[in-house]
N, C-alpha and C positions, 0 to 999 in steps of 0.2 A: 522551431521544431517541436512538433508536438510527443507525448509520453508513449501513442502507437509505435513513433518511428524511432522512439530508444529501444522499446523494448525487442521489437524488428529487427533491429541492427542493421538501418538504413544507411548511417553514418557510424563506421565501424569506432573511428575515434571519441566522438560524443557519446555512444552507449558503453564504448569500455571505460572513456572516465568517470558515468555515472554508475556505473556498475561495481568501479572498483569502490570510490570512495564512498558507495552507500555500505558495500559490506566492511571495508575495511573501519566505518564508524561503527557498527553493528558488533566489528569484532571487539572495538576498543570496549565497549562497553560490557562485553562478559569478561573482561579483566578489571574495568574503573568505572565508578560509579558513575552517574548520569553529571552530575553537578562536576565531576572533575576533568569528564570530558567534555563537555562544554565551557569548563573554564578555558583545558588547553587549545580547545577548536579558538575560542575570542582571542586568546594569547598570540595564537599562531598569527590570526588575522590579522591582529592588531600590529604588533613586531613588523608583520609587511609592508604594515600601510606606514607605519612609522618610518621605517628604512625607505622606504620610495618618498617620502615628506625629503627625507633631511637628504638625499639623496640629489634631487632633484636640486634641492633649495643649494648645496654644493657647487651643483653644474650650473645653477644660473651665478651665485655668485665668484666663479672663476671667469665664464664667459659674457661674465659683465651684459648681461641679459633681463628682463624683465618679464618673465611670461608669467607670474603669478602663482598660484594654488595651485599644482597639480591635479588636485583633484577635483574643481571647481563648477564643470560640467556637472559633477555628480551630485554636488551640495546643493545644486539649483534645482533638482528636479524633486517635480512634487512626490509625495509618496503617502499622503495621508490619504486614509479612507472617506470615500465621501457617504454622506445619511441612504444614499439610494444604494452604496454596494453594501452597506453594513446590512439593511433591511433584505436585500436580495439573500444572503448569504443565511442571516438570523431566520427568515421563512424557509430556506430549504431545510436546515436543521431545525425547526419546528417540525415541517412535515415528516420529515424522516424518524425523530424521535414519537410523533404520534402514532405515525403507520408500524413502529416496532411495539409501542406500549400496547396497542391493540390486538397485534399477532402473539404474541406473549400471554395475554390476559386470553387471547381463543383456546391457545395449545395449555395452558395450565388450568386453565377452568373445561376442559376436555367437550369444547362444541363440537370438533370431529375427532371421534374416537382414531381412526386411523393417522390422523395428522398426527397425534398427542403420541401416540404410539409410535411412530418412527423419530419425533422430537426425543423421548425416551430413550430411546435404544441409541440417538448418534448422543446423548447427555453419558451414555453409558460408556458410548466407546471412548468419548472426550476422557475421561476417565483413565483410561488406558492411555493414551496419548499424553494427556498431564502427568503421569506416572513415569514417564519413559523420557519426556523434553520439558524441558523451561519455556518460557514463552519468548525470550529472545532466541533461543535454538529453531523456533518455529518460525519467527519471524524471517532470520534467517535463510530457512529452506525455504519459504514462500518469497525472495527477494531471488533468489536461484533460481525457482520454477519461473517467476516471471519472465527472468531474463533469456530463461533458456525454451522453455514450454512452446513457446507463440512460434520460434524459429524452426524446430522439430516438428510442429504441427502443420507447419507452411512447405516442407520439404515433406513431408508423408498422411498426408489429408486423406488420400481416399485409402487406406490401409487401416489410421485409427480411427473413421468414420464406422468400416465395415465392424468391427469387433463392436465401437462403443455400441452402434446398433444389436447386434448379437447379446451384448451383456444387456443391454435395455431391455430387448424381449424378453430374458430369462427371468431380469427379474421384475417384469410387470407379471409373466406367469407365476412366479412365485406369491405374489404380493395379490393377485387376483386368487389364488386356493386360499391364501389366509384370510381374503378377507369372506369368502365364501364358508369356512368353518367359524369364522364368527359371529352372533348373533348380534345382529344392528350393526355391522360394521360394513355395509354395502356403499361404497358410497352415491351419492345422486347423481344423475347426469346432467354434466354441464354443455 
């Protein structure tokens, strides 16, 4: 199952329990620090895998059985990275962290005034937003939009097409008078 069809709610059962236990980890942690919920998450695991160990190893030895490790299938399987996915992986985050140092280095050294200028103003509003939530609080509500956003947009498409449209024109006319009363702020055409 891919991350489309969780957040779709294709599979009502598979997206509610990634849904719950990503927020209900999310939650633990604006009460316990990072380091103590990940102790009790390994704790949790561990304890189970331990109970299913000795458990197992009970049942075989009352019903005088041999079937081995319980978990044996799982020990077998490979899991190390191989040199072709590490380099696969290390280039993508190469490329990504170049193509951000570059847009960064455009919008602070101000090659398009207008770019730099709405860079500006969302640093500004960021501002307001830091002011108001924490960053797990945001995290939070962006794991909520996820889950919920793609389903609401898949039942009323041509409703919030019509408006986004609406709000786009308004503010491309907006943004076209501004750049019109400013000097060198036209931009080129692409």
């Amino acid at each position: 199952m891919c991350a489309i069809d969780l957040l779709y709610w294709r599979n009502v059962k598979q997206s509610g329990a990634v849904f719950s236990s990503v927020l209900l980890l999310l939650f633990s942690l604006t009460q316990f620090s990072v380091v103590s919920v990940g102790a009790y998450l390994a704790l949790a695991a561990l304890s189970a895998s331990i109970s299913f160990r000795i458990y197992k190893s009970v049942l075989q030895a009352v019903q005088k059985t041999d079937e081995g490790h319980p978990f044996k299938a799982y020990l077998e399987v490979e899991i190390a990275l191989s040199q072709d996915q590490i380099s696969k992986y290390a280039d993508k985050i190469l490329l990504y962290t170049n193509t951000c140092m570059k847009e960064l280095r455009r919008l602070f050294l101000v090659q398009d005034l207008i770019d730099s200028l709405k860079f500006a103003v969302l640093m500004w509003l960021l501002t307001y937003v830091g002011a108001l939530f924490n960053g797990l609080t945001l995290l939070i509500l962006a794991v909520v939009s996820m889950f919920s956003m793609p389903v609401v947009y898949e039942k009323h498409q041509a409703q919030i097409d019509q408006y986004v449209g609406l709000i786009r024109t308004h503010v491309n006319s907006v943004v076209g008078k501004i750049q019109a009363k400013i000097p060198g702020a036209k931009r080129k055409e692409e």
